[in-house]
C-alpha positions in Angstrom: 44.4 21.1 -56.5 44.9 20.8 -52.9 45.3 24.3 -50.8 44.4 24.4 -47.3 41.2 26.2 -46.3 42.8 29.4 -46.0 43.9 29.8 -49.2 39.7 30.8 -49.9 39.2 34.5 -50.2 36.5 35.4 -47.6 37.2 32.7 -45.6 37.5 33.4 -41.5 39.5 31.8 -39.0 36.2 30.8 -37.3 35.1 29.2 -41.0 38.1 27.0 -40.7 38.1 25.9 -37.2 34.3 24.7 -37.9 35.0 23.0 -41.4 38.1 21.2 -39.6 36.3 20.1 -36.5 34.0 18.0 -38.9 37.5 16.6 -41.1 37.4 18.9 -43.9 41.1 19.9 -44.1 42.0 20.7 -47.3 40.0 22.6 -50.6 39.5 19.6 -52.4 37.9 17.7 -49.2 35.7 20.6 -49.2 34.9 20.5 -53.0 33.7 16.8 -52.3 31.8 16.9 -49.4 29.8 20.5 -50.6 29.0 20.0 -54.2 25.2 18.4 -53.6 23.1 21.1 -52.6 21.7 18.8 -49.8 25.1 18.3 -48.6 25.8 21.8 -47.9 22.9 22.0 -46.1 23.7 19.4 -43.9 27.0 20.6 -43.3 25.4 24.5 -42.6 23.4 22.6 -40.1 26.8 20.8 -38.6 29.2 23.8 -38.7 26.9 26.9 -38.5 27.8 28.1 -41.7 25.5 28.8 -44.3 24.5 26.9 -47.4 24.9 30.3 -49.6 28.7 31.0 -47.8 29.8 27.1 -48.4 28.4 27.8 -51.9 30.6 30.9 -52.5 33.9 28.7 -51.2 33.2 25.0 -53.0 32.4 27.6 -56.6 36.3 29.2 -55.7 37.4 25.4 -54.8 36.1 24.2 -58.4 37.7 26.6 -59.9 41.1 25.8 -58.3 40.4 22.5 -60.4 40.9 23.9 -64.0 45.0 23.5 -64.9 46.9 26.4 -64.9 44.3 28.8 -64.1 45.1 28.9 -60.0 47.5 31.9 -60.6 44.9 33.8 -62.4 42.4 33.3 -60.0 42.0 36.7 -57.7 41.7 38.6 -61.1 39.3 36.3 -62.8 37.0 36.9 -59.4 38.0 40.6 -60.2 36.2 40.4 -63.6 33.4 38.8 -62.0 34.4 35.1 -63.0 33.5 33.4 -59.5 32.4 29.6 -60.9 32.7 27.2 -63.3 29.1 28.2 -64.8 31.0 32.3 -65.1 33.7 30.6 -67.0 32.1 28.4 -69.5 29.8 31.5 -70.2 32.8 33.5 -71.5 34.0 33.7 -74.7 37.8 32.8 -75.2 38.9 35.8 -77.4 37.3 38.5 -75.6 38.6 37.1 -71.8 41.8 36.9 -73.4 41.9 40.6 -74.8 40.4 41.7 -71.2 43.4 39.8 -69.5 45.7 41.2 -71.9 44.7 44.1 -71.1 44.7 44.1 -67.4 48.1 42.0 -66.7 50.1 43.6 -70.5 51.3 41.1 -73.3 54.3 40.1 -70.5 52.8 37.3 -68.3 49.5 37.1 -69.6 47.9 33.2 -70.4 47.7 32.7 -74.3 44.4 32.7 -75.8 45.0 28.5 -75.9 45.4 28.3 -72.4 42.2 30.7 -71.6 40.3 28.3 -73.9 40.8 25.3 -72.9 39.8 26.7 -69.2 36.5 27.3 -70.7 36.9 24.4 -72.0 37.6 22.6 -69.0 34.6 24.4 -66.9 32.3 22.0 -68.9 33.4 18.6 -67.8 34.5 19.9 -64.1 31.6 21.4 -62.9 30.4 19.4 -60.4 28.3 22.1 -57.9 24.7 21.3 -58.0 22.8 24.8 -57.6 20.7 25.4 -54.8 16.8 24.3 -55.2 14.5 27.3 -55.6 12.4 27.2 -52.5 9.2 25.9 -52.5 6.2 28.7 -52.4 3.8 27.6 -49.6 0.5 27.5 -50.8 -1.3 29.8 -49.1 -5.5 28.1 -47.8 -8.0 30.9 -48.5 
């Protein structure tokens, strides 16, 4: 789904201008040009925002991918569901009593539509995880 940048939680002005002086506009633009590891790293070097903050905002932009779950989003980071990796970790019945019990039977996602987000996390995770870094072997 497309949202403009500011529609990422933690995101600052500052963020923004950066990510749009090198043509990212729009979530999904930012989903595509940040989900290699070695491209975020590049664009940290570009924009002056680090690799670990462009992580947090393409995981919240991957997750705007899953159908019907954008409206849920800001409580799913509330139960600690930040990326696609959270999500397919969860187990359907048990997310769906803990939204039930957060949001009450009116308004809350069926237990289908909570599993076939989990479902979904599978085939749309796209985020490479950052590379462990190297130890340098230490000369004695």
């Amino acid at each position: 789904m497309y949202r403009t940048l500011e529609y990422l939680i933690g995101i600052s002005g500052e963020d923004v201008r950066r990510l749009r002086a090198v043509g990212i506009r729009h979530t999904n633009q930012l989903l595509h040009r940040t989900s290699l590891d070695i491209d975020r790293r590049r664009l940290g070097k570009k924009t002056g925002i680090t690799p670990e903050r462009l992580l947090e905002f393409v995981h919240q932009c991957s997750l705007l991918e899953v159908s019907g779950m954008e409206r849920w989003i800001p409580l799913m980071r509330r139960l600690g569901i930040n990326s696609m990796p959270d999500l397919r970790a969860q187990e359907a019945g048990k997310l769906h009593a803990t939204l039930l019990e957060a949001i009450g039977l009116a308004g809350a996602p069926t237990r289908s539509e909570v599993q076939y987000w989990i479902s979904q996390a599978t085939g749309l995770d796209i985020v490479e995880p950052p590379e462990p870094e190297k130890p340098i072997p230490v000369i004695k």
